[in-house]
Structures are given as structure tokens and as C-alpha cells.
C-alpha positions, 0 to 999 in steps of 0.5 A, a space after each residue: 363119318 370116321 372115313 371123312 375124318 380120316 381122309 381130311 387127316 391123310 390130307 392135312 398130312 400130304 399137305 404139311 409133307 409137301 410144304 416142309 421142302 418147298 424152299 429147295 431148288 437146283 442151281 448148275 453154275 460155272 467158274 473158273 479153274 479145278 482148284 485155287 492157290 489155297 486149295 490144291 484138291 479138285 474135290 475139295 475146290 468143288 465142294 468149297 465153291 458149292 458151299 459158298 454158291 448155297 449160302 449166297 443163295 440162302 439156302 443152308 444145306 446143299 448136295 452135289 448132284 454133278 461135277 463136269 471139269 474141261 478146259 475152254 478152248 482159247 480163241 485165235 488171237 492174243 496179238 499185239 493189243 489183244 486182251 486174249 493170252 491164247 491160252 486154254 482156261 481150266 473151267 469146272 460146272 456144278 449142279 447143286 441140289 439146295 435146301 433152306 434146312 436139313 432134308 434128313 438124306 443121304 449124302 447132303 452136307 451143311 454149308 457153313 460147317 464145311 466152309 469151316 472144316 476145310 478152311 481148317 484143313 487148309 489153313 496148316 
């Protein structure tokens, strides 16, 4: 009987464990450039542009797991008319690793809070 208790006690355990991060996903995205007018640090772009792509997402916190900057080659063109300027486009890829609440890991950062910190490292 002690044994049958224990096991439904290991797997009440396992269960609540695994149901407490069931809200985390990995997101790869792409935009435009390694940095901004506001913000000329590549790192710092980066993690602005995670941190917004977490919140649009719903999530609150986030980790980066990989950053890949390169420039898209431009297509032959840019002739009269052309909307194509022939010119190559800085382009950055994330993939970020998303939670709906603070996984207690290394490493993971708050989304709203660094919004703030580097608007405020950028607004001198």
C-alpha cells in the first residue's frame, strides 16, 4: 500500500513538473538590417527585436538561442521603372526560445524589462 501511494505521489509530481512550462515554444524570425537609427549596437538591436518578437507573441520571457547576420544578395535589375535599387540588404535571423513565466535558467532575460532598459540607454 505505502508503495502505491508513493508511486501515485512521483506521478502527481511528473505531472505538475511538466505542466508548469507547457507554454514555451521556439520562434526563428528574419528582418531587416543589424541595427536601427535609435540603436547602433548589433547585440543590442538583437535583443530589442527578440524582445518585442516575445511579447507579440504573449510570452514574457525569452532566450536567444541563435543570431545569424548577412547581407541578401541583390537581383539583377534596378532599371528604369524597377522598384529593385540593386543594392544588397543587410538582413539578421533569430531564434528564440519563448516562456509565458520565468523558467528559473540561466541566461533568460524579461521581455518588458529589457524593452525599458535599453530604451533607457538609448534615449541619452
Amino acid at each position: 500500500m505505502k508503495f502505491l501511494s508513493l508511486i501515485c505521489a512521483c506521478a502527481l509530481f511528473v505531472t505538475s513538473a511538466t505542466t508548469a512550462f507547457a507554454k514555451d515554444r521556439s520562434y526563428k524570425f528574419t528582418f531587416n538590417g543589424h541595427a536601427s537609427e535609435e540603436i547602433a549596437d548589433m547585440d543590442d538591436y538583437a535583443m530589442m527585436r527578440a524582445a518585442e518578437y516575445a511579447l507579440k507573441k504573449g510570452y514574457t520571457h525569452f532566450v536567444i538561442e541563435n543570431t545569424r547576420r548577412y547581407v541578401k544578395a541583390a537581383r539583377n535589375g534596378g532599371g528604369l521603372g524597377s522598384r529593385n535599387s540593386g543594392k544588397p540588404k543587410p538582413r539578421t535571423e533569430l531564434k528564440i526560445h519563448v516562456y509565458d513565466a520565468d523558467p528559473a535558467i540561466e541566461g533568460v532575460y524579461e521581455a518588458a524589462s529589457t524593452i525599458q532598459g535599453l530604451n533607457t540607454k538609448y534615449a541619452e
